[in-house]
CHARMM-style PDB file with segment names, atoms N, HN, CA, C and O in Angstrom:
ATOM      1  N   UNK     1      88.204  86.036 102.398  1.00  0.00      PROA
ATOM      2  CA  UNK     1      87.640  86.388 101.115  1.00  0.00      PROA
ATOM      3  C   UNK     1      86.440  85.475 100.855  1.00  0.00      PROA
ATOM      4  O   UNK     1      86.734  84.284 100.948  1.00  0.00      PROA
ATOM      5  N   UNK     2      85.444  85.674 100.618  1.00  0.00      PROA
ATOM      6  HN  UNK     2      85.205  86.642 100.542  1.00  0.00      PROA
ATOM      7  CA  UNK     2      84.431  85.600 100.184  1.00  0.00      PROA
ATOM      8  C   UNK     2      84.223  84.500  99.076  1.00  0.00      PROA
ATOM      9  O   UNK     2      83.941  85.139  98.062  1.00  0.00      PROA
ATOM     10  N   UNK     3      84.224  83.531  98.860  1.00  0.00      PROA
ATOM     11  HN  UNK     3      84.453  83.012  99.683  1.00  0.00      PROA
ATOM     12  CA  UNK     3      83.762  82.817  97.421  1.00  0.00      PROA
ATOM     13  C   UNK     3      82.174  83.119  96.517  1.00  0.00      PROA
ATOM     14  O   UNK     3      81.061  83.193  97.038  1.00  0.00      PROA
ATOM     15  N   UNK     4      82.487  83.244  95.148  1.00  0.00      PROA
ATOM     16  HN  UNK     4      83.391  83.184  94.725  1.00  0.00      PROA
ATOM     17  CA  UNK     4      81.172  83.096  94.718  1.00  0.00      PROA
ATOM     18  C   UNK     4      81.401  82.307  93.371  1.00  0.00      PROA
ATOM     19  O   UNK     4      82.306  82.506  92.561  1.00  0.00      PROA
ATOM     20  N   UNK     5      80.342  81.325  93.297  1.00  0.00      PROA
ATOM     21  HN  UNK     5      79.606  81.163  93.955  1.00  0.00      PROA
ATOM     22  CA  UNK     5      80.134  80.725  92.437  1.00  0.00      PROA
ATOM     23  C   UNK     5      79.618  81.295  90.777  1.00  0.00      PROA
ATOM     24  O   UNK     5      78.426  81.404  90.491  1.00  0.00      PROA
ATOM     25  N   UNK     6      80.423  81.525  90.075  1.00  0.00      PROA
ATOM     26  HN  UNK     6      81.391  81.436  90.307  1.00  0.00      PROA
ATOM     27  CA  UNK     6      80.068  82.116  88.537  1.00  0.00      PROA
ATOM     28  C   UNK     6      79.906  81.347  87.432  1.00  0.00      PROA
ATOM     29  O   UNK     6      80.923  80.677  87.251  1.00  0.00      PROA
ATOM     30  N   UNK     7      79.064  81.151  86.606  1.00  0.00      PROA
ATOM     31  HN  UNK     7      78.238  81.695  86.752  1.00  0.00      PROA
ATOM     32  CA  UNK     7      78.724  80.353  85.639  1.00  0.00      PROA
ATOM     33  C   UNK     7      79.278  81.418  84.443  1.00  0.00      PROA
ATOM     34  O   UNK     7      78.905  82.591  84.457  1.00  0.00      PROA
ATOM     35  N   UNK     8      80.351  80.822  83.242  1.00  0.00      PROA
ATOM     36  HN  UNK     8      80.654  79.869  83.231  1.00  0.00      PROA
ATOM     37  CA  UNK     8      80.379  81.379  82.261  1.00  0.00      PROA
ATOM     38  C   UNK     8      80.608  80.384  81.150  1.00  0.00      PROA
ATOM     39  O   UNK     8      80.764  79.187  81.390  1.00  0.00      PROA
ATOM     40  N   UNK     9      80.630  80.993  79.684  1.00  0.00      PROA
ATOM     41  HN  UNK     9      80.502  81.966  79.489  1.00  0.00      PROA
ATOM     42  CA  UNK     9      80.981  80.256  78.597  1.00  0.00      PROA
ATOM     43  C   UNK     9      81.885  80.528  78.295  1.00  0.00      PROA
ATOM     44  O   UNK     9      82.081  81.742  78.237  1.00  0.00      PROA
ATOM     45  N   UNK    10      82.983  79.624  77.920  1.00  0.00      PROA
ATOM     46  HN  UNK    10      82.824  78.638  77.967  1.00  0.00      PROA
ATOM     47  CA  UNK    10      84.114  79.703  77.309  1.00  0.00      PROA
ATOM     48  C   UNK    10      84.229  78.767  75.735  1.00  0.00      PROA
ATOM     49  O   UNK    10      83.365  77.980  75.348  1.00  0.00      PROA
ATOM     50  N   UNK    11      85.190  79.016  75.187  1.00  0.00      PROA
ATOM     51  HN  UNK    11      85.891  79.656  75.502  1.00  0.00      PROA
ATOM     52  CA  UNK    11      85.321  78.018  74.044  1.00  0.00      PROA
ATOM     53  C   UNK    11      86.060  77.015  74.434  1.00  0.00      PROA
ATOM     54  O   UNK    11      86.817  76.950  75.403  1.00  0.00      PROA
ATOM     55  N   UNK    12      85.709  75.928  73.325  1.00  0.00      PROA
ATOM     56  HN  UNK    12      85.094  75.981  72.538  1.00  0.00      PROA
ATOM     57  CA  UNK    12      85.854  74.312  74.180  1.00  0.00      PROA
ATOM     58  C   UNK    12      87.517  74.225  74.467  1.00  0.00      PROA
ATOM     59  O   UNK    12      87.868  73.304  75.204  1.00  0.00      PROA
ATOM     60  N   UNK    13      88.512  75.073  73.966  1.00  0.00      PROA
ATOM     61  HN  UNK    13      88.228  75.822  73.368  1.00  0.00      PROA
ATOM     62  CA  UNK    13      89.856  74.335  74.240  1.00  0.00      PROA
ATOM     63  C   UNK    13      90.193  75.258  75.438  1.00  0.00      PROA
ATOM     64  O   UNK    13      91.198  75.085  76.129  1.00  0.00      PROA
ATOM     65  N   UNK    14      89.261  76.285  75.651  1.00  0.00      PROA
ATOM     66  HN  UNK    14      88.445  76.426  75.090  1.00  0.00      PROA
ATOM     67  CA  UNK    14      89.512  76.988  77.263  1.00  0.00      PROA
ATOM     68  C   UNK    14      88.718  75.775  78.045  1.00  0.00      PROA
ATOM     69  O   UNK    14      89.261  75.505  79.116  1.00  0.00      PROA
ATOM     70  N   UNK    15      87.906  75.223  77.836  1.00  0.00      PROA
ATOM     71  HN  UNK    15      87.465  75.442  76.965  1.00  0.00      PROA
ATOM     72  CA  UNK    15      87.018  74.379  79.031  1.00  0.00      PROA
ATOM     73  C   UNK    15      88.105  73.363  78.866  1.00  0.00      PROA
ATOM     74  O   UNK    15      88.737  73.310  79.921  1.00  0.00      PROA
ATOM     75  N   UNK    16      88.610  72.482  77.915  1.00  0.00      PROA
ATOM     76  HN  UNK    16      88.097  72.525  77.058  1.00  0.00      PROA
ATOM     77  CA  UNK    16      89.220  71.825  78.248  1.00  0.00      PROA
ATOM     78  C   UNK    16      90.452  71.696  79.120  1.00  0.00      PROA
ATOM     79  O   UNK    16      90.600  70.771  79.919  1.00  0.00      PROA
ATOM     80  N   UNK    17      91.430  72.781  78.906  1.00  0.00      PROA
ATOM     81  HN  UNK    17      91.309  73.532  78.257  1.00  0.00      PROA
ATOM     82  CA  UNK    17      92.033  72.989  79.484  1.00  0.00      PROA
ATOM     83  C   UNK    17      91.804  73.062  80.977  1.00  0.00      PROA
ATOM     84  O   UNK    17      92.569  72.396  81.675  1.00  0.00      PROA
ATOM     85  N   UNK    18      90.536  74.021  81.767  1.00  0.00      PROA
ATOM     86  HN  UNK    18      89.915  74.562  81.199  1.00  0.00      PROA
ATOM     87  CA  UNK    18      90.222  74.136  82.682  1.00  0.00      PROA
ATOM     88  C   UNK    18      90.081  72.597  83.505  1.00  0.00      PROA
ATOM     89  O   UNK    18      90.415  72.297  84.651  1.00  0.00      PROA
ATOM     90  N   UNK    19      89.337  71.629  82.234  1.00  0.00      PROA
ATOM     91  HN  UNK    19      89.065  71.873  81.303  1.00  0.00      PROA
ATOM     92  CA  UNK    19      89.508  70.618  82.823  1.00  0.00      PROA
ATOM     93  C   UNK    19      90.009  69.883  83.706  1.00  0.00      PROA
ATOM     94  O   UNK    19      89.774  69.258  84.740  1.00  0.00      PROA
ATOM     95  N   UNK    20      91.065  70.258  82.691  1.00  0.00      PROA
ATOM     96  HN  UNK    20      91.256  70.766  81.851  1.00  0.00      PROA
ATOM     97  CA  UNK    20      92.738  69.455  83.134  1.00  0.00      PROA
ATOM     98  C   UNK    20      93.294  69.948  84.337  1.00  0.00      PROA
ATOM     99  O   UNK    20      93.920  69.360  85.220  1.00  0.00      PROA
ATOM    100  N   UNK    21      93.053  70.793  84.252  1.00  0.00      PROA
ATOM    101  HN  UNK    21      92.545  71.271  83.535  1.00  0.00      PROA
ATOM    102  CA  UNK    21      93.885  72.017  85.662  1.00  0.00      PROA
ATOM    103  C   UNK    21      93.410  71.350  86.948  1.00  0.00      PROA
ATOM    104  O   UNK    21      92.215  71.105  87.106  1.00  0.00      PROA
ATOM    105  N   UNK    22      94.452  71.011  87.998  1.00  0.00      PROA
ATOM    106  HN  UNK    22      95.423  71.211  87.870  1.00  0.00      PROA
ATOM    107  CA  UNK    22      94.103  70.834  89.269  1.00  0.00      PROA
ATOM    108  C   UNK    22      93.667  71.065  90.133  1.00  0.00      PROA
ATOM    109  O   UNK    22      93.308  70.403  91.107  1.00  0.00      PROA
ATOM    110  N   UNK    23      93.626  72.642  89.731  1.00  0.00      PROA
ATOM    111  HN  UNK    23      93.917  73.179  88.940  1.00  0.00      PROA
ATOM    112  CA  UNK    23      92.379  73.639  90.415  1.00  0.00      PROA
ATOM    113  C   UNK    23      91.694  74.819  89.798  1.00  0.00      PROA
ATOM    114  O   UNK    23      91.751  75.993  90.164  1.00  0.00      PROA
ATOM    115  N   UNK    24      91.094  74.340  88.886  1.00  0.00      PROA
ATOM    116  HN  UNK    24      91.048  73.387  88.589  1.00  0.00      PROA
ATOM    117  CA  UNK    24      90.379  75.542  87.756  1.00  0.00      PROA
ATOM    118  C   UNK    24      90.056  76.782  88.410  1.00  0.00      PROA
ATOM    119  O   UNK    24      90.243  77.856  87.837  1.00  0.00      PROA
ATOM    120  N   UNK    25      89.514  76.692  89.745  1.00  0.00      PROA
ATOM    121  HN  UNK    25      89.363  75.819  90.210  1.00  0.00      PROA
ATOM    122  CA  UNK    25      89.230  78.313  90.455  1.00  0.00      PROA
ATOM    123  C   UNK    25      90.446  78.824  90.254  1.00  0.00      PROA
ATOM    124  O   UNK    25      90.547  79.576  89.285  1.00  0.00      PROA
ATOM    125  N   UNK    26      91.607  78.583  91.042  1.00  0.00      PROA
ATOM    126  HN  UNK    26      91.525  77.973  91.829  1.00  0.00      PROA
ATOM    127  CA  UNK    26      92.687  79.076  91.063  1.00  0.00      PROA
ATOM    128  C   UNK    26      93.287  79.821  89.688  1.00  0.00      PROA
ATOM    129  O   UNK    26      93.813  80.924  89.543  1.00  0.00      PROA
ATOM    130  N   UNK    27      93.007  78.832  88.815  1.00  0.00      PROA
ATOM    131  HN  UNK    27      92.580  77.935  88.932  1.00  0.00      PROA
ATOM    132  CA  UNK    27      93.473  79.068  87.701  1.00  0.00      PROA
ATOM    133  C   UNK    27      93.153  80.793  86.936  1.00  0.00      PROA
ATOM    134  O   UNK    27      93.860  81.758  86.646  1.00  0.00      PROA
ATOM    135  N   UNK    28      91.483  80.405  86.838  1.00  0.00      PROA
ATOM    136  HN  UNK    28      90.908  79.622  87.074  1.00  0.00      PROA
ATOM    137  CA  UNK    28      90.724  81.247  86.380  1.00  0.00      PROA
ATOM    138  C   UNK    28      91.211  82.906  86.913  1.00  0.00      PROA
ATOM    139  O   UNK    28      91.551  83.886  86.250  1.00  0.00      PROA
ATOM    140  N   UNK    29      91.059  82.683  88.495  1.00  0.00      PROA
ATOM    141  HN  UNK    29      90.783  81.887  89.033  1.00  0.00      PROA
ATOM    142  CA  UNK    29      91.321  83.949  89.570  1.00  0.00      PROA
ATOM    143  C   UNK    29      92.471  84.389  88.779  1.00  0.00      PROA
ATOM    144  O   UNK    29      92.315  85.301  87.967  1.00  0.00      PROA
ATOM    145  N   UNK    30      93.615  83.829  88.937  1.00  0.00      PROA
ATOM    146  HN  UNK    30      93.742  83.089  89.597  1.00  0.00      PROA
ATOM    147  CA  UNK    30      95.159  84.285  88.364  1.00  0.00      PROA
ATOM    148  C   UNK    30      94.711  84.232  86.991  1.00  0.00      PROA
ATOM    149  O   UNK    30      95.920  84.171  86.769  1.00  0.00      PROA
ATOM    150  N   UNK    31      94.193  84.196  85.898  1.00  0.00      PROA
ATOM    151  HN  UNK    31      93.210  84.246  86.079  1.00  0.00      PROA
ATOM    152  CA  UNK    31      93.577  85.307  84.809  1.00  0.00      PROA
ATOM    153  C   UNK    31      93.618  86.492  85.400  1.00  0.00      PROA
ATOM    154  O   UNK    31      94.495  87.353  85.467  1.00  0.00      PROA
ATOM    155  N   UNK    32      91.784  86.354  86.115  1.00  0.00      PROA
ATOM    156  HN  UNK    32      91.071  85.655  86.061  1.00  0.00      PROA
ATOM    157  CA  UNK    32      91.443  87.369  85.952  1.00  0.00      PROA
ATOM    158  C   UNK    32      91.908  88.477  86.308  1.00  0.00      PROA
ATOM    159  O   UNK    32      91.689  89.553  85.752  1.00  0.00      PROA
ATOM    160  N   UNK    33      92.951  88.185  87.781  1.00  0.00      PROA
ATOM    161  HN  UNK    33      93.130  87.310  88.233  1.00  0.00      PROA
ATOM    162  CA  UNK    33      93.763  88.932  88.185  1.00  0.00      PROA
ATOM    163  C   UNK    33      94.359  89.887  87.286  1.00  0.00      PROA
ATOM    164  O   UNK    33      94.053  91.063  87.088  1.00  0.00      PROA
ATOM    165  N   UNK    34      95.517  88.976  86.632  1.00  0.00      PROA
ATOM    166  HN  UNK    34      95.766  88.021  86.793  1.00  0.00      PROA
ATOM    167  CA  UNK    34      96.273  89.489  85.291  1.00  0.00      PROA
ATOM    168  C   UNK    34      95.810  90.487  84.695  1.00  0.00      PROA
ATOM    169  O   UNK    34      96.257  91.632  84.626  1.00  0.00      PROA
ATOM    170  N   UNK    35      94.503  89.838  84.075  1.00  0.00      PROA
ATOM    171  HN  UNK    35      94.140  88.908  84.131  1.00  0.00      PROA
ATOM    172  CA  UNK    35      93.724  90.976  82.864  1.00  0.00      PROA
ATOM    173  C   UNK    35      93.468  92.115  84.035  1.00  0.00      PROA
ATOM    174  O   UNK    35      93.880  93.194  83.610  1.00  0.00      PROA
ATOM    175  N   UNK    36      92.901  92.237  85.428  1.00  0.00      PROA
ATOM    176  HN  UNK    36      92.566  91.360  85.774  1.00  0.00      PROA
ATOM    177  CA  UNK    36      92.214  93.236  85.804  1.00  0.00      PROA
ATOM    178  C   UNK    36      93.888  94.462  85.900  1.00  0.00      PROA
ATOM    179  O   UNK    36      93.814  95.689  85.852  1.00  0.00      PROA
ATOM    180  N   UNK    37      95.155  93.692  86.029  1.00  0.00      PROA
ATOM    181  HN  UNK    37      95.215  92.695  86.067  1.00  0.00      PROA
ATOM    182  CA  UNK    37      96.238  94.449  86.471  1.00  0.00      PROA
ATOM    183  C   UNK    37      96.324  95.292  84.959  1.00  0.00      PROA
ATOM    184  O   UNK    37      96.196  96.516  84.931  1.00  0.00      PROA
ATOM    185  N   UNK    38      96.620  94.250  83.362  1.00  0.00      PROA
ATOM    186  HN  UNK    38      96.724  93.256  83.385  1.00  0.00      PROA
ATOM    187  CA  UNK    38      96.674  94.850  82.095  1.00  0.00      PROA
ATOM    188  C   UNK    38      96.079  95.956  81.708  1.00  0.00      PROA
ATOM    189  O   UNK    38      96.614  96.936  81.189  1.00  0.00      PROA
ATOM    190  N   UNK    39      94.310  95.703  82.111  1.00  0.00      PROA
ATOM    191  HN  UNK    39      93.875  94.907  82.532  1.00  0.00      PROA
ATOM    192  CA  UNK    39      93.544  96.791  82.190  1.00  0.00      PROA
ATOM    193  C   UNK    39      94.222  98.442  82.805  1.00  0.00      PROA
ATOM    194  O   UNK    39      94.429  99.531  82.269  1.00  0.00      PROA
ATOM    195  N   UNK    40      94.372  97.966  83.984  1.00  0.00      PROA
ATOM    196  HN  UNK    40      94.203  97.082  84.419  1.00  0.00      PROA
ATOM    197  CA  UNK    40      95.115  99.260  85.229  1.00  0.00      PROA
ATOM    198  C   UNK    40      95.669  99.360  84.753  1.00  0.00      PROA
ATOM    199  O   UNK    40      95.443 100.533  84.454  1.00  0.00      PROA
ATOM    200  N   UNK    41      96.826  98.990  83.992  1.00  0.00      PROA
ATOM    201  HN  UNK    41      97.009  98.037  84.234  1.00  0.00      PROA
ATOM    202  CA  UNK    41      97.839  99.535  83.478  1.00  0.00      PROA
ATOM    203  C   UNK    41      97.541 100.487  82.460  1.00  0.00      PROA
ATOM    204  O   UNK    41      97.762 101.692  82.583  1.00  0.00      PROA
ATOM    205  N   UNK    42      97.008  99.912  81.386  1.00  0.00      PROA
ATOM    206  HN  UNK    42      96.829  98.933  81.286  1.00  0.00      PROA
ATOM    207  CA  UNK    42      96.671 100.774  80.127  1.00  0.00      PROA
ATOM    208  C   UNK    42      95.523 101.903  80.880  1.00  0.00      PROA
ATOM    209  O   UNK    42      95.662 103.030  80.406  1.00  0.00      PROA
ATOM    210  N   UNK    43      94.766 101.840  81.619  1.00  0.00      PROA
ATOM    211  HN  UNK    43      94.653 100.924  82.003  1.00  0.00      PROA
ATOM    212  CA  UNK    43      94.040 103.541  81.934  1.00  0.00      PROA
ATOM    213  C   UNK    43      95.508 104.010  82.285  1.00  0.00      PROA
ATOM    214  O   UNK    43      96.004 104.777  81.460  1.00  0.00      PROA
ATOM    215  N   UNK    44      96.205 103.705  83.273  1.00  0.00      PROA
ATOM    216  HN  UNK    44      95.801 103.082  83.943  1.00  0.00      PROA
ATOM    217  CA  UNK    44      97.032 104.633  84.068  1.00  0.00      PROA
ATOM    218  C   UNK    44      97.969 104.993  82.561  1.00  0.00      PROA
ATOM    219  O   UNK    44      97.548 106.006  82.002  1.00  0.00      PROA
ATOM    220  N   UNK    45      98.608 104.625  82.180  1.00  0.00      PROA
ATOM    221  HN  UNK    45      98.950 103.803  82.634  1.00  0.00      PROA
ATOM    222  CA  UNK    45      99.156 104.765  81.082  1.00  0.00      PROA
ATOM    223  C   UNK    45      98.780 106.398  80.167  1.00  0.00      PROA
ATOM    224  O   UNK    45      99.332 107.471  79.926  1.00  0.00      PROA
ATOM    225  N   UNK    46      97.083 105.467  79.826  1.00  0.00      PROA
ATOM    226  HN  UNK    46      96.635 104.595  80.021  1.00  0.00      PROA
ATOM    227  CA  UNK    46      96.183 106.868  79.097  1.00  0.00      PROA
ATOM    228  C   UNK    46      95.947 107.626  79.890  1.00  0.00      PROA
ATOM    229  O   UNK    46      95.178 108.310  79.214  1.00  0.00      PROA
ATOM    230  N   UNK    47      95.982 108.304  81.215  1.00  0.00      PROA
ATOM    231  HN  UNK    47      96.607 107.749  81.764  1.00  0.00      PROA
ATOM    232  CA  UNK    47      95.791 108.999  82.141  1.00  0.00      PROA
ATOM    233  C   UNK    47      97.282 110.034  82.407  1.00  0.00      PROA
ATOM    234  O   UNK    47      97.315 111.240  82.649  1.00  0.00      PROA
ATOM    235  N   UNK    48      98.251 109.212  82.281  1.00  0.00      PROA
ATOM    236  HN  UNK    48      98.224 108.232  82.084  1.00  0.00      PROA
ATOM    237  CA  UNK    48      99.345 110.008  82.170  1.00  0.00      PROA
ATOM    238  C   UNK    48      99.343 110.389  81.256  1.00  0.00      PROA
ATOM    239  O   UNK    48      99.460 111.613  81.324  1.00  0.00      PROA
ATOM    240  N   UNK    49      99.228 109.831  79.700  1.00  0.00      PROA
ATOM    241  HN  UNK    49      99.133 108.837  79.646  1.00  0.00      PROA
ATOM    242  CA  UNK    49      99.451 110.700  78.324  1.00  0.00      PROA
ATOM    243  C   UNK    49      98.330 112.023  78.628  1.00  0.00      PROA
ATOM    244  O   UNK    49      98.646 113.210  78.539  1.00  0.00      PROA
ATOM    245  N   UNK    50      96.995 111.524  78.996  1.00  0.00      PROA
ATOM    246  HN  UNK    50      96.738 110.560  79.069  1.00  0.00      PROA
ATOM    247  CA  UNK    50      95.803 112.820  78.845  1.00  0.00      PROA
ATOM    248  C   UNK    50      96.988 113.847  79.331  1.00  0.00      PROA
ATOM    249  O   UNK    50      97.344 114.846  78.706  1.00  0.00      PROA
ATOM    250  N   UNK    51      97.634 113.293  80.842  1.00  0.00      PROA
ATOM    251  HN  UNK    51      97.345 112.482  81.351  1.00  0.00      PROA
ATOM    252  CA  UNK    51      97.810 114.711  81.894  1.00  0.00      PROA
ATOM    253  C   UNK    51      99.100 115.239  80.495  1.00  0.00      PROA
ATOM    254  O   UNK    51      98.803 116.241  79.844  1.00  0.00      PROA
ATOM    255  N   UNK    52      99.917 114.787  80.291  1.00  0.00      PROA
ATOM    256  HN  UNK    52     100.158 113.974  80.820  1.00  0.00      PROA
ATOM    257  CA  UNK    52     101.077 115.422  79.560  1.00  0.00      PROA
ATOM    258  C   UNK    52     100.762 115.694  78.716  1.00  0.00      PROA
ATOM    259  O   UNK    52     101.660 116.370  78.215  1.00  0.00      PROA
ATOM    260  N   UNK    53      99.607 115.603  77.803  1.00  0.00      PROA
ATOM    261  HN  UNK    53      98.878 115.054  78.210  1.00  0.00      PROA
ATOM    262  CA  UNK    53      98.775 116.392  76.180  1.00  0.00      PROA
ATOM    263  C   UNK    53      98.630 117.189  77.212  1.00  0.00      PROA
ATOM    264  O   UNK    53      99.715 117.728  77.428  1.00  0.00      PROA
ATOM    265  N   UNK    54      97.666 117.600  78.106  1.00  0.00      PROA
ATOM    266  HN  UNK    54      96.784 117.161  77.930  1.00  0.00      PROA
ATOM    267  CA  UNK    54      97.209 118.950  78.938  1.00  0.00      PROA
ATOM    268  C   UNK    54      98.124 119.924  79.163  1.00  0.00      PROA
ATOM    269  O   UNK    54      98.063 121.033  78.633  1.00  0.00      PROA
ATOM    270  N   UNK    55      99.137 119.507  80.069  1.00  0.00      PROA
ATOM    271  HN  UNK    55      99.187 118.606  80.499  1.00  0.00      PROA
ATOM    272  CA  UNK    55     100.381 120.000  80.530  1.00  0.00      PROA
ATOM    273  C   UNK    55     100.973 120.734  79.091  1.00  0.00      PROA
ATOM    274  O   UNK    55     100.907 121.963  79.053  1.00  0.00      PROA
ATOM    275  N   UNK    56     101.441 120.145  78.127  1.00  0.00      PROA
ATOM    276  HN  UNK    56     101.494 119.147  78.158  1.00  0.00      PROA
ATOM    277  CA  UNK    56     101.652 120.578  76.831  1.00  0.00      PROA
ATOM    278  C   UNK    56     100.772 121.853  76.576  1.00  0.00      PROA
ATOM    279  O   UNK    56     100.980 123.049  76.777  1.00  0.00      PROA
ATOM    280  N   UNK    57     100.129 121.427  76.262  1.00  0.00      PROA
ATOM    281  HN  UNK    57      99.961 120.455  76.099  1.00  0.00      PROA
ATOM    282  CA  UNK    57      99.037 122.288  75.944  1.00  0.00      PROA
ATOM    283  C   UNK    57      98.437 123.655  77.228  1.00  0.00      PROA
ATOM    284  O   UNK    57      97.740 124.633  76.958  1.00  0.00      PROA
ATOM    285  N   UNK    58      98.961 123.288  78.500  1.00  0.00      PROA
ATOM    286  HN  UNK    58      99.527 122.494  78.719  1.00  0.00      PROA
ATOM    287  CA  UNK    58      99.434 124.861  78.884  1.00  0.00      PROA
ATOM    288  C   UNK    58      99.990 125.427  79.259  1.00  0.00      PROA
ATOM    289  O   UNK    58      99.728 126.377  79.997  1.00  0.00      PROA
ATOM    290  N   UNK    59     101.520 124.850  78.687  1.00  0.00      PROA
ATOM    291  HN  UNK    59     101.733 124.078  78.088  1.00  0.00      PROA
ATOM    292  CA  UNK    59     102.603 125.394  79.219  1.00  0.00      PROA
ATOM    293  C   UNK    59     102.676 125.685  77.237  1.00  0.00      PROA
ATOM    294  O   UNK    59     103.626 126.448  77.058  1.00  0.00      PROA
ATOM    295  N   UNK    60     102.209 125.434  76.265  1.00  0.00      PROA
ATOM    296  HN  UNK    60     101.437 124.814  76.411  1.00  0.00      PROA
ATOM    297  CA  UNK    60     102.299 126.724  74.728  1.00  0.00      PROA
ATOM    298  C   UNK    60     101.518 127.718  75.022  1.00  0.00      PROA
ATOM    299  O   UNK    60     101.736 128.721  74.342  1.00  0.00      PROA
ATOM    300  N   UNK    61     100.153 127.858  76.281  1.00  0.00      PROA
ATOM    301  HN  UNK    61      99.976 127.043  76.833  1.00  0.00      PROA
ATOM    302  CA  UNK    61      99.420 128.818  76.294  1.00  0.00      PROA
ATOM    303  C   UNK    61     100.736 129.744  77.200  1.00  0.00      PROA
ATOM    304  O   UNK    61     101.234 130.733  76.661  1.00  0.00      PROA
ATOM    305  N   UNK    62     101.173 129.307  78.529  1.00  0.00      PROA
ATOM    306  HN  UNK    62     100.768 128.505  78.967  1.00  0.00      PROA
ATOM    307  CA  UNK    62     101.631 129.925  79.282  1.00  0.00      PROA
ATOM    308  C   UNK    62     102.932 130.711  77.993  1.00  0.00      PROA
ATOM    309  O   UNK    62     102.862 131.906  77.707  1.00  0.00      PROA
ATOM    310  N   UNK    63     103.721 130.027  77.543  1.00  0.00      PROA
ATOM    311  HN  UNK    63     103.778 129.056  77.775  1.00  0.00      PROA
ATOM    312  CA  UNK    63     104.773 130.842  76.526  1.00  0.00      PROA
ATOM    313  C   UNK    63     104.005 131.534  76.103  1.00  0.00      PROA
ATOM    314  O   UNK    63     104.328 132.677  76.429  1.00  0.00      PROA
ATOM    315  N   UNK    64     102.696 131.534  75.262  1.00  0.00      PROA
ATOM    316  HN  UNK    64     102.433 130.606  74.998  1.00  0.00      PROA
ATOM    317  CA  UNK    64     102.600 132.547  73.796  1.00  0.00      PROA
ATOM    318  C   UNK    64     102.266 133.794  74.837  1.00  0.00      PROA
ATOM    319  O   UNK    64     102.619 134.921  74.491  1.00  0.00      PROA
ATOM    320  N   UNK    65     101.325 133.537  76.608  1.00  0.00      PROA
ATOM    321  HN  UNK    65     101.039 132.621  76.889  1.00  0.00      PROA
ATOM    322  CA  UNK    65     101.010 134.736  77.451  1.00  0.00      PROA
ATOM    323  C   UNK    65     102.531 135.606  77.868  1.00  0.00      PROA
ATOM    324  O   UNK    65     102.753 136.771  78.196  1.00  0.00      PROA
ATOM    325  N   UNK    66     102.998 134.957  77.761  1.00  0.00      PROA
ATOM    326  HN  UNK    66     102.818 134.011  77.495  1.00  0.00      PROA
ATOM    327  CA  UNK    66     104.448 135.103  78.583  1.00  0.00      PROA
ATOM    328  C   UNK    66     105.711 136.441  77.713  1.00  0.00      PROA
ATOM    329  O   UNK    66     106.433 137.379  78.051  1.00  0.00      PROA
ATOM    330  N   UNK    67     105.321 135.723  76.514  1.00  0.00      PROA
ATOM    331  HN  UNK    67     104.735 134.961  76.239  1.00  0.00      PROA
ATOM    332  CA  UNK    67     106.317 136.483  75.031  1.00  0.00      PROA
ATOM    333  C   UNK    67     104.981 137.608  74.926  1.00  0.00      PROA
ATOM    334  O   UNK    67     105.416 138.562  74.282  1.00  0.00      PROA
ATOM    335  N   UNK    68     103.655 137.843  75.275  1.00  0.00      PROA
ATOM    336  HN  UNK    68     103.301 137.068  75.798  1.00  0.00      PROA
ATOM    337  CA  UNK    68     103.024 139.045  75.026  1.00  0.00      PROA
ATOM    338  C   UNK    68     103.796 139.717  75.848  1.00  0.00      PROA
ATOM    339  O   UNK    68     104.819 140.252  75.420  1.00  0.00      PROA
ATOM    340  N   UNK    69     103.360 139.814  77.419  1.00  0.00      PROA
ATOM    341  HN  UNK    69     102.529 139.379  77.767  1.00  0.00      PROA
ATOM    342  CA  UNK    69     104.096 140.261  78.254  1.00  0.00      PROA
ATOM    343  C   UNK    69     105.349 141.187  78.280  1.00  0.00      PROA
ATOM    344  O   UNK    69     105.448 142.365  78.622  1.00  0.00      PROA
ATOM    345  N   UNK    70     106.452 140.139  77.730  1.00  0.00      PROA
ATOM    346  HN  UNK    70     106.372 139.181  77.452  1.00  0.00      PROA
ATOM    347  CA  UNK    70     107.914 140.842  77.605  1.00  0.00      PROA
ATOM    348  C   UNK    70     107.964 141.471  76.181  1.00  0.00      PROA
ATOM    349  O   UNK    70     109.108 141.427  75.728  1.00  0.00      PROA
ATOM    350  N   UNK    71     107.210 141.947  75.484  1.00  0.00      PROA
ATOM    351  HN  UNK    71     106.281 141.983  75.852  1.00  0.00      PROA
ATOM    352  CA  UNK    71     107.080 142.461  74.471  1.00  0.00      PROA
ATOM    353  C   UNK    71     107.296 144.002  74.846  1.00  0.00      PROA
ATOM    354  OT1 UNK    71     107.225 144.866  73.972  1.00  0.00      PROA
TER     355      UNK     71
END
């Protein structure tokens, strides 16, 4: 894996902390990790609700076609 060096701002009791830490890269990575998994989660999440609003929505079309039909 590749290293790259990133410059960011944080607020001072995140820098401090980082300080302290024995290995601030490490640290940081296992964030960002985290947040990038939280993220994935919540699309996949909203991605399943979209598909099951859809699904819903045409399986009332498929009934209301369905009850014309057997009419």
């Amino acid at each position: 894996m590749t290293r790259v060096r990133v410059t960011v701002s944080v607020p001072a009791e995140v820098a401090t902390y980082l300080r302290s830490a024995p290995n601030a890269s490490a640290v940081v990575a296992e964030a960002v990790s985290r947040y990038r998994v939280e993220q994935l989660e919540q699309e996949l999440a909203a991605a399943y609700e979209a598909d099951r609003a859809e699904a819903a929505a045409l399986n009332n079309e498929w009934e209301a076609a369905s009850a014309e039909v057997e009419r």
